[in-house]
PDB file of N, CA, C and O in Angstrom:
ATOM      1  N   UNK A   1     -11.353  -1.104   4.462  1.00  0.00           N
ATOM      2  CA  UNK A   1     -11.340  -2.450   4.992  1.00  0.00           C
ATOM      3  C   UNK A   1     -11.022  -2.433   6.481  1.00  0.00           C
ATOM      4  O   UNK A   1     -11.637  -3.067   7.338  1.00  0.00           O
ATOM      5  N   UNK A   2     -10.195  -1.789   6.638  1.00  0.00           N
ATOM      6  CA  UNK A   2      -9.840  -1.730   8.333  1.00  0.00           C
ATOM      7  C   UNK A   2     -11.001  -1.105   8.604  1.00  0.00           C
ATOM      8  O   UNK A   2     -11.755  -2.031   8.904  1.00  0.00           O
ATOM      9  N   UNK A   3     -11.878   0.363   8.715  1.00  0.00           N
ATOM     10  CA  UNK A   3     -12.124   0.500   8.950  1.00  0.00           C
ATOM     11  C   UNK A   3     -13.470  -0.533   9.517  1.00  0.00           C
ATOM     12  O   UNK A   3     -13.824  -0.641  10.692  1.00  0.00           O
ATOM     13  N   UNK A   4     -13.944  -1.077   8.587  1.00  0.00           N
ATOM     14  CA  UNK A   4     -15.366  -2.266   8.316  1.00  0.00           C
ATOM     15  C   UNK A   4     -14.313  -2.930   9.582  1.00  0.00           C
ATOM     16  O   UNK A   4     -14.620  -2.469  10.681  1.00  0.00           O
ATOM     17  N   UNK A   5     -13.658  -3.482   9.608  1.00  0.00           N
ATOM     18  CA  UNK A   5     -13.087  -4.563  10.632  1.00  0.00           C
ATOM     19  C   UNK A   5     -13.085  -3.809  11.627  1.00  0.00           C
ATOM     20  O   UNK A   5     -13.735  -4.477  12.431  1.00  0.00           O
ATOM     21  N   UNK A   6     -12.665  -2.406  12.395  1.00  0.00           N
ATOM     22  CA  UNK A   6     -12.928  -1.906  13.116  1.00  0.00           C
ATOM     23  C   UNK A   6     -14.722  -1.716  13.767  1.00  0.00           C
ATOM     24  O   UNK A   6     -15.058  -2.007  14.915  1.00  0.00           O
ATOM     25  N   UNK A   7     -15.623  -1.183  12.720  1.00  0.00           N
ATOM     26  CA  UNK A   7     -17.181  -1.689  13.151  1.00  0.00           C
ATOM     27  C   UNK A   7     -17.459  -2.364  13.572  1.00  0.00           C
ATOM     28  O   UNK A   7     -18.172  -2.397  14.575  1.00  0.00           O
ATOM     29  N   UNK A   8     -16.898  -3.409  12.833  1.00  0.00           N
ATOM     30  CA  UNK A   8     -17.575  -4.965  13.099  1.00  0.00           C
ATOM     31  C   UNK A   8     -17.255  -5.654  14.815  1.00  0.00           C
ATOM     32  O   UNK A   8     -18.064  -6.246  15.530  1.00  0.00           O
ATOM     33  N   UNK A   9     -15.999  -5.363  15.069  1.00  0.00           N
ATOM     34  CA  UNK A   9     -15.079  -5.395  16.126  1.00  0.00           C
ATOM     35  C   UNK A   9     -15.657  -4.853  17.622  1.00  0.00           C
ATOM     36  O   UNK A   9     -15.711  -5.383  18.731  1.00  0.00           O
ATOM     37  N   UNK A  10     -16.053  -3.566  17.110  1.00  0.00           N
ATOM     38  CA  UNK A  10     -16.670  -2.339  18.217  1.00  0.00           C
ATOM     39  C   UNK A  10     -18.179  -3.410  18.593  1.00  0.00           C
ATOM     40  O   UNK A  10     -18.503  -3.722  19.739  1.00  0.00           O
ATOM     41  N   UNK A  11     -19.092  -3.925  17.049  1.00  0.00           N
ATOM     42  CA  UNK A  11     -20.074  -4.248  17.413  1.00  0.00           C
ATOM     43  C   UNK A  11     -20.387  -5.797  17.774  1.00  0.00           C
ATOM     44  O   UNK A  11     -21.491  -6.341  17.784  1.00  0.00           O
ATOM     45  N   UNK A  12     -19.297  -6.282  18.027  1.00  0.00           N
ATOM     46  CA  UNK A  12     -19.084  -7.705  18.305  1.00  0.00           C
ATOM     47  C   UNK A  12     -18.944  -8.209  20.116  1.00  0.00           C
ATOM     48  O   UNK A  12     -19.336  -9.208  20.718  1.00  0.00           O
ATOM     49  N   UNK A  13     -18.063  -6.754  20.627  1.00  0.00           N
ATOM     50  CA  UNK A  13     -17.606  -6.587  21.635  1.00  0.00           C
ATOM     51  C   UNK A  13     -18.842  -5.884  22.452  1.00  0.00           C
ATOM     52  O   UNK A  13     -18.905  -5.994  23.676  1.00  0.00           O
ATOM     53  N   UNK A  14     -19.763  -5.199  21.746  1.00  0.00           N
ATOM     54  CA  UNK A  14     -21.269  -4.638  22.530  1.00  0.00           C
ATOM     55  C   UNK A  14     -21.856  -6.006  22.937  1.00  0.00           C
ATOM     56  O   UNK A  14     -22.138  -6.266  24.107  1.00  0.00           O
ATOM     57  N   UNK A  15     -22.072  -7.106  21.631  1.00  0.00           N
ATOM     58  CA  UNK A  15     -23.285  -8.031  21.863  1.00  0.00           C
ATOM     59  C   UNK A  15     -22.805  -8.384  22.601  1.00  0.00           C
ATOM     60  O   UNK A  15     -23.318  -8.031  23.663  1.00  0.00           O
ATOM     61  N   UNK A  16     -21.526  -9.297  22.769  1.00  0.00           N
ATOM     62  CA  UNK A  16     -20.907 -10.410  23.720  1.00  0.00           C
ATOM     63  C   UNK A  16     -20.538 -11.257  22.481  1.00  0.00           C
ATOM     64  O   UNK A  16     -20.254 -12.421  22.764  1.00  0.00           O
ATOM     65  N   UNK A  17     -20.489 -10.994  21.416  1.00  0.00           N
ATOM     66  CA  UNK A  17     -19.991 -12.228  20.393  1.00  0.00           C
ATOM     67  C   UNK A  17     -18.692 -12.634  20.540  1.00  0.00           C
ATOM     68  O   UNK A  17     -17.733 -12.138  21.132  1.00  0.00           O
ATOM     69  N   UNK A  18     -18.951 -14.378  19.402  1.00  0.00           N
ATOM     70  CA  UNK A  18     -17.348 -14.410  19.757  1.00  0.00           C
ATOM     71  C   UNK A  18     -16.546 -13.648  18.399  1.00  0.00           C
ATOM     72  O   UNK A  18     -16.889 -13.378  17.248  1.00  0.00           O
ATOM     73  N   UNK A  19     -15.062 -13.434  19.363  1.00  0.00           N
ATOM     74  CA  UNK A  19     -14.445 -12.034  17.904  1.00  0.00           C
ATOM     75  C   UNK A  19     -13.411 -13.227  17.238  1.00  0.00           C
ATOM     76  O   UNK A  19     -12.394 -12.732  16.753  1.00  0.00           O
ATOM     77  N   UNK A  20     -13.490 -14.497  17.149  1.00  0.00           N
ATOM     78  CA  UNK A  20     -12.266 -15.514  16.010  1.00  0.00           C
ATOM     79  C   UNK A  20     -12.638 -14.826  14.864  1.00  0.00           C
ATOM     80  O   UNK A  20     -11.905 -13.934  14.437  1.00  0.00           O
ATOM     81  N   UNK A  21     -13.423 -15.048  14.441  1.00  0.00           N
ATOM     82  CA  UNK A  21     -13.701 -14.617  12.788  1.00  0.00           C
ATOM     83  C   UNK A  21     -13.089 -13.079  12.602  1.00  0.00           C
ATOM     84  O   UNK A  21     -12.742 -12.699  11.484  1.00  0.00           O
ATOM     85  N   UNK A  22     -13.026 -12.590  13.269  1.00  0.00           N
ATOM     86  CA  UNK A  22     -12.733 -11.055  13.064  1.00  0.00           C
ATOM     87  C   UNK A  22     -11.309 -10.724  13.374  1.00  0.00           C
ATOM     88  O   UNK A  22     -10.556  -9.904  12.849  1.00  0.00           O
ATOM     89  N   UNK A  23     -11.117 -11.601  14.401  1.00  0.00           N
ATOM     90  CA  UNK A  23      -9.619 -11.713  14.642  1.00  0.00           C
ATOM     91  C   UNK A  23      -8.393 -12.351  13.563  1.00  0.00           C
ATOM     92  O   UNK A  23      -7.222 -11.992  13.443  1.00  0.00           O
ATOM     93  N   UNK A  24      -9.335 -13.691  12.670  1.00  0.00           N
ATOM     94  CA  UNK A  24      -8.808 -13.885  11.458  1.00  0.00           C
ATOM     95  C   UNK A  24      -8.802 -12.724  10.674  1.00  0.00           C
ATOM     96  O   UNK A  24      -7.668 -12.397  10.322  1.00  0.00           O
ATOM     97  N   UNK A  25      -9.582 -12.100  10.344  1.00  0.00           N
ATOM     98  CA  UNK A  25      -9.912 -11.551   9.186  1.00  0.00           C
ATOM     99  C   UNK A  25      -8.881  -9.824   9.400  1.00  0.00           C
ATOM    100  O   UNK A  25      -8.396  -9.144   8.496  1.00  0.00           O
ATOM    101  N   UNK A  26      -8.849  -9.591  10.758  1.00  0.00           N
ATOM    102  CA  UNK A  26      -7.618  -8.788  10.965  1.00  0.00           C
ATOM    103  C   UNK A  26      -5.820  -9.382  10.332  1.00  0.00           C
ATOM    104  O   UNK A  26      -4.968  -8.866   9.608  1.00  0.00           O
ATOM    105  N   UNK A  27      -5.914 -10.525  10.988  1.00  0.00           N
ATOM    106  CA  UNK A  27      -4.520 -11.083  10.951  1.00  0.00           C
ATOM    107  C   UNK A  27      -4.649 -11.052   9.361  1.00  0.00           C
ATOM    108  O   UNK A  27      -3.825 -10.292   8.852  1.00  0.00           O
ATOM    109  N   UNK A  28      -5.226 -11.496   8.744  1.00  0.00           N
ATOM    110  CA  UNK A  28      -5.306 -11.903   6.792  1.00  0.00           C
ATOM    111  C   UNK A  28      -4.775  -9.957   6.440  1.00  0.00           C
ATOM    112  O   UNK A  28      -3.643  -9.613   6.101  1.00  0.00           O
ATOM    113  N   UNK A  29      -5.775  -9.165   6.620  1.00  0.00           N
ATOM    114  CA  UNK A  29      -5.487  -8.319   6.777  1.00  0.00           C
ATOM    115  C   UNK A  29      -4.032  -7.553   6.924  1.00  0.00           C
ATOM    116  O   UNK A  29      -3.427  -7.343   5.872  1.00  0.00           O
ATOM    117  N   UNK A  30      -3.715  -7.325   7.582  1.00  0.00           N
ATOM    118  CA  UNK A  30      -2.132  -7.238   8.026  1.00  0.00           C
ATOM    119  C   UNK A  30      -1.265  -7.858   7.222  1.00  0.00           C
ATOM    120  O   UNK A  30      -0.524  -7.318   6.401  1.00  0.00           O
ATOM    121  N   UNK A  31      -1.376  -9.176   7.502  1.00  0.00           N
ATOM    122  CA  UNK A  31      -0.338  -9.726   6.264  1.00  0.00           C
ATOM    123  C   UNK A  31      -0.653  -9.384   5.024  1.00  0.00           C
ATOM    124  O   UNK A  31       0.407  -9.133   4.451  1.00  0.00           O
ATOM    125  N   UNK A  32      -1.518  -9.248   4.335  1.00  0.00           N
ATOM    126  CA  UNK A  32      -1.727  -8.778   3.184  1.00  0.00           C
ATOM    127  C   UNK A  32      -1.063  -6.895   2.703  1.00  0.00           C
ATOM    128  O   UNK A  32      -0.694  -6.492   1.600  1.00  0.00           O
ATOM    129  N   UNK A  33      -1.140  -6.166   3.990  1.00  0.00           N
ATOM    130  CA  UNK A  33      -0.578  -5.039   3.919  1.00  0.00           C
ATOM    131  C   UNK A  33       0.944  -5.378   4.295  1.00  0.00           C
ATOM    132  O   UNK A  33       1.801  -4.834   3.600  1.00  0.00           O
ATOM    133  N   UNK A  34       1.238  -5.980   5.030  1.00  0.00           N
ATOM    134  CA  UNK A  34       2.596  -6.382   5.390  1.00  0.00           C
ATOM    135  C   UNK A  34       3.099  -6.489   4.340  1.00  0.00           C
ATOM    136  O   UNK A  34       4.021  -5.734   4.032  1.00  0.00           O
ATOM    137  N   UNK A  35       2.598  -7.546   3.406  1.00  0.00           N
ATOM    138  CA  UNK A  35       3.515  -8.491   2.089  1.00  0.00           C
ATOM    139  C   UNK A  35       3.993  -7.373   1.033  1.00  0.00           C
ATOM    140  O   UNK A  35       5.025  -7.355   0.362  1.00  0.00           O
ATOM    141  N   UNK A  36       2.713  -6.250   1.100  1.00  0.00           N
ATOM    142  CA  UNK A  36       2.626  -5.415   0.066  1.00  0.00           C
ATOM    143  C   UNK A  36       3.416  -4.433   0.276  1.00  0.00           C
ATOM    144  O   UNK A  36       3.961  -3.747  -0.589  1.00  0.00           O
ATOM    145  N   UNK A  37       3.515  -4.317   1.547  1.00  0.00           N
ATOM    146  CA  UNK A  37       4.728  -2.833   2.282  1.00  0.00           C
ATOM    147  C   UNK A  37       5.966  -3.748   1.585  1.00  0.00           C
ATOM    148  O   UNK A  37       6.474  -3.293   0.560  1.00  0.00           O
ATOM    149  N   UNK A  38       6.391  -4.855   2.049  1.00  0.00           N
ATOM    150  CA  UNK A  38       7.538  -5.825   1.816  1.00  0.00           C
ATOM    151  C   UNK A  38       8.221  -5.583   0.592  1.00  0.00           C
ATOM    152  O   UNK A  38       9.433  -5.408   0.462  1.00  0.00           O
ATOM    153  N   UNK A  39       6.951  -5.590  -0.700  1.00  0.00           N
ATOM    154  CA  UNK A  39       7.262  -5.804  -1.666  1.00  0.00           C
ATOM    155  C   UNK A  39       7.400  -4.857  -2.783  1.00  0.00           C
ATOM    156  O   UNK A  39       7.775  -5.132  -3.922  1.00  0.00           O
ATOM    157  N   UNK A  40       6.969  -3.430  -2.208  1.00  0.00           N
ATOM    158  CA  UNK A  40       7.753  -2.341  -2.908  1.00  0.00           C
ATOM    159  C   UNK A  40       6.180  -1.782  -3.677  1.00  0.00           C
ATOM    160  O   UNK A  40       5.873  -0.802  -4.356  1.00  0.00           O
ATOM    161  N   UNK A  41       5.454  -2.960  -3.161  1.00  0.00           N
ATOM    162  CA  UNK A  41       4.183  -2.313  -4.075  1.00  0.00           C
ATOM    163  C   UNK A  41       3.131  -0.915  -3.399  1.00  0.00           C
ATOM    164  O   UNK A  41       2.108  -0.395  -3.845  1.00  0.00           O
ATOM    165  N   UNK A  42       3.970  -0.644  -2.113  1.00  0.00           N
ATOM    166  CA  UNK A  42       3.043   0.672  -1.477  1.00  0.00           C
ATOM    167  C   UNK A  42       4.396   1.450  -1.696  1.00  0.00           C
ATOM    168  O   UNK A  42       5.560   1.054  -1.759  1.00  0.00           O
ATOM    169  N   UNK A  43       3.611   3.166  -1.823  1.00  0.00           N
ATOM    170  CA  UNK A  43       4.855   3.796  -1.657  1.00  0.00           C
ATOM    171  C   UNK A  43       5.448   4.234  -2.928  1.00  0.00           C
ATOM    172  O   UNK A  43       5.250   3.409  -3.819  1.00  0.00           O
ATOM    173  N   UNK A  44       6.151   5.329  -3.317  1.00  0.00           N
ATOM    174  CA  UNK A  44       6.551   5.720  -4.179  1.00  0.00           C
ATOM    175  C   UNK A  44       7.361   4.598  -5.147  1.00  0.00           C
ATOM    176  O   UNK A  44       7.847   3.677  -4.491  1.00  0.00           O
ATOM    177  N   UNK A  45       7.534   4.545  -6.284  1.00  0.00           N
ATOM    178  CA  UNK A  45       8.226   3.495  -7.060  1.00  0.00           C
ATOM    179  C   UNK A  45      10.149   4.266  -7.275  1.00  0.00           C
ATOM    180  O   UNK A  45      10.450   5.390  -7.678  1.00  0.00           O
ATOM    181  N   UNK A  46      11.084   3.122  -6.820  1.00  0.00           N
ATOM    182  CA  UNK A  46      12.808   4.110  -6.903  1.00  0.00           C
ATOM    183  C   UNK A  46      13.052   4.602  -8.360  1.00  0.00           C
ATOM    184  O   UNK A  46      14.232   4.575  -8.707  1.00  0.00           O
ATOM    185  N   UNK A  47      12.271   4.988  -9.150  1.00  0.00           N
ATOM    186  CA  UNK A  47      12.696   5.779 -10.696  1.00  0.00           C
ATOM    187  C   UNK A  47      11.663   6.730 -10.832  1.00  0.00           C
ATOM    188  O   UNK A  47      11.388   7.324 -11.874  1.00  0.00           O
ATOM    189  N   UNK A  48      10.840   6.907  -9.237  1.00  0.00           N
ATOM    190  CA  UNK A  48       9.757   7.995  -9.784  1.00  0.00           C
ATOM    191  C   UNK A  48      10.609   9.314 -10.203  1.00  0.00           C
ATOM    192  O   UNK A  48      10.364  10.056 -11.154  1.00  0.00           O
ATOM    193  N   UNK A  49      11.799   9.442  -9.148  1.00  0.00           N
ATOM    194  CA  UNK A  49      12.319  10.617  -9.248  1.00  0.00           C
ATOM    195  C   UNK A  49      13.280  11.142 -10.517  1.00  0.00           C
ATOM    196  O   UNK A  49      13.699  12.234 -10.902  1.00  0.00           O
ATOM    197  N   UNK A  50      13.396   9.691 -10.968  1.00  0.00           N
ATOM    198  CA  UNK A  50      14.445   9.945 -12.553  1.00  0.00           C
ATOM    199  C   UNK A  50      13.639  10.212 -13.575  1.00  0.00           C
ATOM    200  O   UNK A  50      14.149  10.623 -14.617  1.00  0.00           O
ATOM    201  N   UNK A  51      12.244  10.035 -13.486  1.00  0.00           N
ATOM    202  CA  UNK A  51      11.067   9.878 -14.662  1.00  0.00           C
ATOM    203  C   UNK A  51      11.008  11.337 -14.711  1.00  0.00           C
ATOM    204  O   UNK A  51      11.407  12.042 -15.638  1.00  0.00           O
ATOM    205  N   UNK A  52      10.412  11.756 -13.507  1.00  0.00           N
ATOM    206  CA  UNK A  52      10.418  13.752 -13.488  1.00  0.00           C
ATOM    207  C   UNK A  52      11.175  14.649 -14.028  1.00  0.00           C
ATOM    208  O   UNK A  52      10.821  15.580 -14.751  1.00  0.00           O
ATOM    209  N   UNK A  53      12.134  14.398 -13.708  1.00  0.00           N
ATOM    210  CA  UNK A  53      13.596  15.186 -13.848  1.00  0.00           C
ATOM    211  C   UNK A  53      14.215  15.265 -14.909  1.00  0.00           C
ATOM    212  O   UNK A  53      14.992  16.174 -15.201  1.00  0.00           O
ATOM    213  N   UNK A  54      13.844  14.031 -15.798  1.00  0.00           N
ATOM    214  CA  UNK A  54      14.504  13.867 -17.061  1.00  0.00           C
ATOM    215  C   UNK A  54      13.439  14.034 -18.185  1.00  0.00           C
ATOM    216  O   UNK A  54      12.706  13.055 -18.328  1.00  0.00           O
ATOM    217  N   UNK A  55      13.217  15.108 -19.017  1.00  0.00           N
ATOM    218  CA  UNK A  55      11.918  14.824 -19.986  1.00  0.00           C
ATOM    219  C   UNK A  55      12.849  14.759 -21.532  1.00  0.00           C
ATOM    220  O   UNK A  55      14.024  14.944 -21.847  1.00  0.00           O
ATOM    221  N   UNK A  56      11.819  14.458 -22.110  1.00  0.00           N
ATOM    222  CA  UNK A  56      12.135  14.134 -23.646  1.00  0.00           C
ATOM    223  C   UNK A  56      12.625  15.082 -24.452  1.00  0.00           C
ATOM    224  O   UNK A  56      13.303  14.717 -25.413  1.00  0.00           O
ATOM    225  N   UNK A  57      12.386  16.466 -24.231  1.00  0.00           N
ATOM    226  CA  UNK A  57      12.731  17.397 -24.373  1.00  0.00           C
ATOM    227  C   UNK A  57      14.434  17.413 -24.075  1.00  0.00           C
ATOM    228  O   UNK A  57      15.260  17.109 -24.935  1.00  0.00           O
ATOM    229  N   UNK A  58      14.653  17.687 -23.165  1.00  0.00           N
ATOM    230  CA  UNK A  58      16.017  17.452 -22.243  1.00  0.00           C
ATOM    231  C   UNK A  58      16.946  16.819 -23.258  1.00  0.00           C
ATOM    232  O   UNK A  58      17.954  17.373 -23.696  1.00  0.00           O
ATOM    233  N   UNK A  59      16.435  15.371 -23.661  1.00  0.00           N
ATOM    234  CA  UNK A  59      17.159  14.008 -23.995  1.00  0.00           C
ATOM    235  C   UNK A  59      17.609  14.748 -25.019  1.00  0.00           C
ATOM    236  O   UNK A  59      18.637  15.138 -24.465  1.00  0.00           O
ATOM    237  N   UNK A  60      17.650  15.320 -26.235  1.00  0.00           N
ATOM    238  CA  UNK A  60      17.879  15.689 -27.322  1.00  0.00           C
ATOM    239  C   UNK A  60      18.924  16.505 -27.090  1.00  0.00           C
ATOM    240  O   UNK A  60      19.917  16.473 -27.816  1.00  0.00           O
ATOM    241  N   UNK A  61      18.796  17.483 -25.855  1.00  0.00           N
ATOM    242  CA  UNK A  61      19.974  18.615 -25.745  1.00  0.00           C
ATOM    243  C   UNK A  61      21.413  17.878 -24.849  1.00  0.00           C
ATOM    244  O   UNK A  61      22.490  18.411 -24.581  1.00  0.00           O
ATOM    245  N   UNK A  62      21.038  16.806 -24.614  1.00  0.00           N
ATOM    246  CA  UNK A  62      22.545  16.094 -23.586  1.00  0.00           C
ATOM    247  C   UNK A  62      22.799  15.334 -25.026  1.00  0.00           C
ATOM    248  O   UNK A  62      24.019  15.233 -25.156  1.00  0.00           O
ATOM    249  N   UNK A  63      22.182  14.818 -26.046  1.00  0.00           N
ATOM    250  CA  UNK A  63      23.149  14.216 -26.963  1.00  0.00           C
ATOM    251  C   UNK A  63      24.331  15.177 -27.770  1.00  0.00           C
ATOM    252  O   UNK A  63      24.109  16.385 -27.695  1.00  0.00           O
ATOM    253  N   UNK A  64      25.449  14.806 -28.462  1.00  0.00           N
ATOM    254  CA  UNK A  64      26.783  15.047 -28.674  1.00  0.00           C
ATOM    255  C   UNK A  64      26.164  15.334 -29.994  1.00  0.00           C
ATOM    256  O   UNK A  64      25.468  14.536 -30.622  1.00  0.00           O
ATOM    257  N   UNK A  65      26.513  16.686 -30.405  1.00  0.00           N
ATOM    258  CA  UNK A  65      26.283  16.662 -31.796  1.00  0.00           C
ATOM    259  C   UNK A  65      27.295  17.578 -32.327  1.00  0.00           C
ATOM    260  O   UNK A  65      27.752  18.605 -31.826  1.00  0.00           O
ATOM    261  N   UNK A  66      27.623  16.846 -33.746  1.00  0.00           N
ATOM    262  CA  UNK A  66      28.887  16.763 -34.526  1.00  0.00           C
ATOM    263  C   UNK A  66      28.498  17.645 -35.637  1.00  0.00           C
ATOM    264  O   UNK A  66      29.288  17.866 -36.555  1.00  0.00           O
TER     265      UNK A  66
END
């Protein structure tokens, strides 16, 4: 997507067009990656590292047995 907005941008600025539409469609852009950086949805998830480390296997040998 950036990239296409980057083309479009490069070939907007050859003709002489006007760049609003593209300049929206950057800003939408951004915020949409912004919100998503914000919101935990890019990026490793905080229990990736407890999911690995701990297998099912494991679970059986830390229980207390009598």
């Amino acid at each position: 997507m950036i990239r296409r907005l980057h083309v479009v941008w490069r070939r907007a600025r050859r003709t002489g067009r006007d760049l609003d539409a593209v300049a929206y469609a950057a800003f939408v852009a951004g915020g949409v990656l912004f919100l998503a950086a914000l919101t935990g949805a890019l990026g490793p998830s905080l229990d990736a590292h407890a999911v690995s480390t701990h297998s099912a296997r494991s679970a059986s040998a830390d229980r207390a047995t009598f």
